[in-house]
N, C-alpha and C positions, 0 to 999 in steps of 0.2 A: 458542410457540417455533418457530413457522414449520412441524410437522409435525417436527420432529427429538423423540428420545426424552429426556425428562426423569428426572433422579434426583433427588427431593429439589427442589431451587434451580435444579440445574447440569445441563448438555447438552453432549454431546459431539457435534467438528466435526472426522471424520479427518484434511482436508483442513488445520486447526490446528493437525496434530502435526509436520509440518514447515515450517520457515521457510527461507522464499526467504534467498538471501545478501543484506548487507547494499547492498554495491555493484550490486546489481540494481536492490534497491526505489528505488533512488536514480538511476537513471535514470529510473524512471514520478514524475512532479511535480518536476523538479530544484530549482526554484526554491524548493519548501517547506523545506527543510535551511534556508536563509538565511533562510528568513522565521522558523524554528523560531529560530536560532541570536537573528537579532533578539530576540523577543521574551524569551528565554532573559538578553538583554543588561539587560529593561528600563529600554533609555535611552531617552528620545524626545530625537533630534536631527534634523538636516538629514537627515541619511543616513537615519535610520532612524522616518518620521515616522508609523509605528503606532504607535495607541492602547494600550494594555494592557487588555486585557478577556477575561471569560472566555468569552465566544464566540468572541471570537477567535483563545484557548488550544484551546477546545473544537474550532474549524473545522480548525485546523495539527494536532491527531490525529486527526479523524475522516479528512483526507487522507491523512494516514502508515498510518494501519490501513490504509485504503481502499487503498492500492498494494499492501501486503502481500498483502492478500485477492485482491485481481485478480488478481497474478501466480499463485498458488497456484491458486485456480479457473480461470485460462487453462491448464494442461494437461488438465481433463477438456473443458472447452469446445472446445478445439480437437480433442479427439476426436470432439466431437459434433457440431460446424459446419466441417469442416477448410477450407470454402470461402470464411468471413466473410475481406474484404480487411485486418481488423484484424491476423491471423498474417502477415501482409507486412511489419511494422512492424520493425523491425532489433533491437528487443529481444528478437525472440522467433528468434533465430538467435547472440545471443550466448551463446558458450560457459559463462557460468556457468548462463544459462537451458535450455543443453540439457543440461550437468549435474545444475543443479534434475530437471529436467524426467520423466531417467531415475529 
């Protein structure tokens, strides 16, 4: 478990006890809400010419986790690298994220 303390099965991740707003995480991968939403539809059309498969299923939340966890881990990170040109980025100056942030 990566060095974090186990109880049993389960591990605790402080950094998991709060969740970024939802309109944050949805600026980091914009495009995955629509492609979630697609598949969500399972139609296969014109529009909409994904497969339906569960890697596919599995790829659209390990992205959605995956912006959650970034954003959450980008306030200690930016106390430890305040220099990476990544904090430049306009997400990380928008007022939900400096709300997060506090």
């Amino acid at each position: 478990m990566a060095g974090f303390p186990t109880y049993g099965r389960y591990f605790y991740l402080a950094r998991a006890a709060l969740n970024p707003p939802t309109s944050l995480c949805k600026k980091l991968f914009p495009a995955i809400g629509e492609w979630h939403d697609r598949l969500a539809a399972k139609e296969l059309t014109p529009d909409n010419p994904i497969q339906i498969t569960i890697a596919e299923n599995a790829f659209l939340q390990v992205i959605m986790m995956f912006r959650k966890t970034f954003i959450q881990d980008s306030v200690l990170m930016m106390e430890l690298h305040p220099c990476y040109p990544i904090w430049q980025h306009s997400i990380f100056s928008d007022p939900a994220y400096l709300s997060f942030e506090r």
